[in-house]
N, C-alpha and C positions, 0 to 999 in steps of 0.2 A: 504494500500500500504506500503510496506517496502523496504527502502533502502539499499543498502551494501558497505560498502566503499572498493573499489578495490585500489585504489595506488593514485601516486604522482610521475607526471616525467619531467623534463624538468628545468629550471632557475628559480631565482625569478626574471627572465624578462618577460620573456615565459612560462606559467605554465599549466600543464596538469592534470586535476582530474578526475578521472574514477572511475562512482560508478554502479551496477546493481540497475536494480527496480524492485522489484515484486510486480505484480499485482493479485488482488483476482481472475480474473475472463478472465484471458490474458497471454500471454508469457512471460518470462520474456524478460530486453532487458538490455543493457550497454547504459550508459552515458557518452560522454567526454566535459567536460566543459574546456575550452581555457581559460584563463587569463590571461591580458597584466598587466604584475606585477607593472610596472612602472607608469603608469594610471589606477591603483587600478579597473582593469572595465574587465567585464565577456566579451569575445571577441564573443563567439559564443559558441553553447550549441547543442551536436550533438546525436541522438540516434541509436540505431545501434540493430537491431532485432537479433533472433539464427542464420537466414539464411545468415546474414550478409549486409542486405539491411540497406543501411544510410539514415536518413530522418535530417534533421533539426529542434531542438523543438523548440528553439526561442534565443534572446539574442542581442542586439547591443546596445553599449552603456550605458549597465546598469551600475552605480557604485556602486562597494564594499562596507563596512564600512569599516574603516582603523583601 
């Protein structure tokens, strides 16, 4: 599986990371991962297929390393 790092949008309150995934044997899809910058903690972790279909991959409360 390989990852692509696409951007960075938002505050260091509010933070937005978007990366592609490829997969060997599957479509590719984008990731946006939420980050509440202020509580160092991954807010929620979002996948989003070519068709444009959103699913949820996981994430609450996990915290960062600082």
């Amino acid at each position: 599986m390989l990852t692509k790092f696409k951007g960075v949008t938002g505050s260091q309150v509010k933070l937005t990371i978007s990366l592609q995934v490829f997969a060997p044997a599957a479509d590719s899809f984008k990731v946006m991962c939420n980050i509440d910058g202020r509580a160092r903690q991954v807010v929620s972790i979002e996948g989003k297929d070519r068709l444009g279909n959103m699913r949820i991959v996981g994430a609450h409360n996990n915290n960062m390393a600082p």
